[in-house]
N, C-alpha and C positions, 0 to 999 in steps of 0.2 A: 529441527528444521524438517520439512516436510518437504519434499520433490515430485512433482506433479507433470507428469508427459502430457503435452497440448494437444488436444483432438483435432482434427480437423475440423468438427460442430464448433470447437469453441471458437477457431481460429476465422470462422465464417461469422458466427456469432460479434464477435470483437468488431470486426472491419464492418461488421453493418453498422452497430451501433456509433462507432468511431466515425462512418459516413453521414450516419444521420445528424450527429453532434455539429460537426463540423468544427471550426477554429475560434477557443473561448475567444473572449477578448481578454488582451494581457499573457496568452499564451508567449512562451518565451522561445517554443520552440514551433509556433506557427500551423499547430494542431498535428506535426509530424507524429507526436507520442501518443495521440490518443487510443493507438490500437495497444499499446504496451501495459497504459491503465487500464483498459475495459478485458484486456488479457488479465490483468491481476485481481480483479473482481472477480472475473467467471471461475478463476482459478480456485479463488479462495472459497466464493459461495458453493462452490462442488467439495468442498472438505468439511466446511464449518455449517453448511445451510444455511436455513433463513431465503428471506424473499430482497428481491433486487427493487430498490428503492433510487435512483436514479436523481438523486438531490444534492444541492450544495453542502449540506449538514452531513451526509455518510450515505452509505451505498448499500449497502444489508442492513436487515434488519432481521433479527431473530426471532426464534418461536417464542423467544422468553420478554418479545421487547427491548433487547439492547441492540444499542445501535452500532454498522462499523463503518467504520471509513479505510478505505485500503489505498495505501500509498507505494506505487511498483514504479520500479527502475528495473532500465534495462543494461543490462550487463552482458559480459566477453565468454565469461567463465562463473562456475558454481561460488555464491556467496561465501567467504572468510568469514570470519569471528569478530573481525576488525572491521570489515567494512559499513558505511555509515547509513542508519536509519532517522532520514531527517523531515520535518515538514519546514515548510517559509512559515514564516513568523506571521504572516496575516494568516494561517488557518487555525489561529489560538483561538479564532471565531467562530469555527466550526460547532455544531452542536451534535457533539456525537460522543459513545461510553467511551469506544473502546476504538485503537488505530492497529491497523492489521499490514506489517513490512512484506512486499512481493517483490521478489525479483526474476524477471520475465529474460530469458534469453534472448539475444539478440537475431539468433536464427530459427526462435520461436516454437519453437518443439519443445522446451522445458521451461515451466517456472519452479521456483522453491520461495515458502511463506516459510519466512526466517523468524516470527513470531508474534506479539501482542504484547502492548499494554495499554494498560488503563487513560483515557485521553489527562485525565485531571494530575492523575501522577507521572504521566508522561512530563507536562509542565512547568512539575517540579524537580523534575528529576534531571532532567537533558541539560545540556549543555548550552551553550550560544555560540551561534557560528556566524561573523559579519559577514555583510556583502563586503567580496573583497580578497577574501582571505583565499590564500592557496594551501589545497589541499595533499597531501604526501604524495599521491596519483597524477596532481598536475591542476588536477580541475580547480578553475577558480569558482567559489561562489557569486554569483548572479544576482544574488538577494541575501538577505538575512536569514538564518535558518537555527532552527531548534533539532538535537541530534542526541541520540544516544546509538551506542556500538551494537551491532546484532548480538552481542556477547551479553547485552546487559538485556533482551528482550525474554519475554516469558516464552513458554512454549505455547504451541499452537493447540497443543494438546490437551493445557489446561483452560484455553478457552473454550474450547468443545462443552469439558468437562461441565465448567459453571454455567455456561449455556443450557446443559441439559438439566440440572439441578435447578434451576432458576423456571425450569417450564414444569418440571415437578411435582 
């Protein structure tokens, strides 16, 4: 896991982009988060690189060509081992390599990218979690969602790594 102190650039960064965006439609939480996502972008393209692509398919794109999609929650306290790396079940549509797990603090000065995997074996690999279901913490699911534990994610590290191999 990788712990990244939020800049003040980013944090200006985020809340523009977050303004410009404004409220998808279907947002569940009414465009409140969108500074927490566009936090876990900046956060992560400042570790792994690549160029900010700003599309429904994924968010980075690498010097090697693969693509990422980064999926940030905001959280209390530093990420567990246990705590859950999920997408909703409609972004099995997504067109992207690789999902990149952020978790953005809540008082915004730290994220930590708890890790990577492959989108296709993510797919096969995760779990299924109904809309519905209550989770140990309390939170009920909203939607349907696909999960695997930060404990089962690769390291961030070795996506760098293949990243730079792959530009080569």
């Amino acid at each position: 896991m990788i712990e990244v102190n939020i800049t003040d650039n980013m944090l200006i960064e985020a809340r523009a982009k977050a303004k410009e965006m404004g409220q998808l439609k279907g947002s569940m939480m009414k465009g409140e988060r969108n500074v927490i996502g566009f936090l876990g972008e900046i956060v992560t393209q400042s570790i792994i690189g690549g160029e900010f692509h700003n599309t429904y398919d994924y968010d980075i794109m690498t010097p090697s060509g693969k693509t990422v999609d980064v999926k940030s929650k905001r959280i209390n306290y530093p990420p567990k081992d246990y705590y859950a790396c999920n997408i909703f079940t409609y972004n099995e549509k997504q067109d992207c390599d690789y999902l990149v797990f952020c978790f953005v603090h809540s008082n915004l000065d730290k994220a930590w990218i708890a890790g990577y995997y492959n989108k296709k074996e993510f797919l096969k690999d995760c779990d299924f979690v109904p809309k519905g279901q209550v989770m140990g913490s309390g939170v009920v699911y909203k939607r349907d969602n696909y999960e695997l534990k930060v404990s089962q994610l690769k390291p961030t590290s070795q996506l760098m790594e293949e990243f730079s191999e792959a530009a080569a």
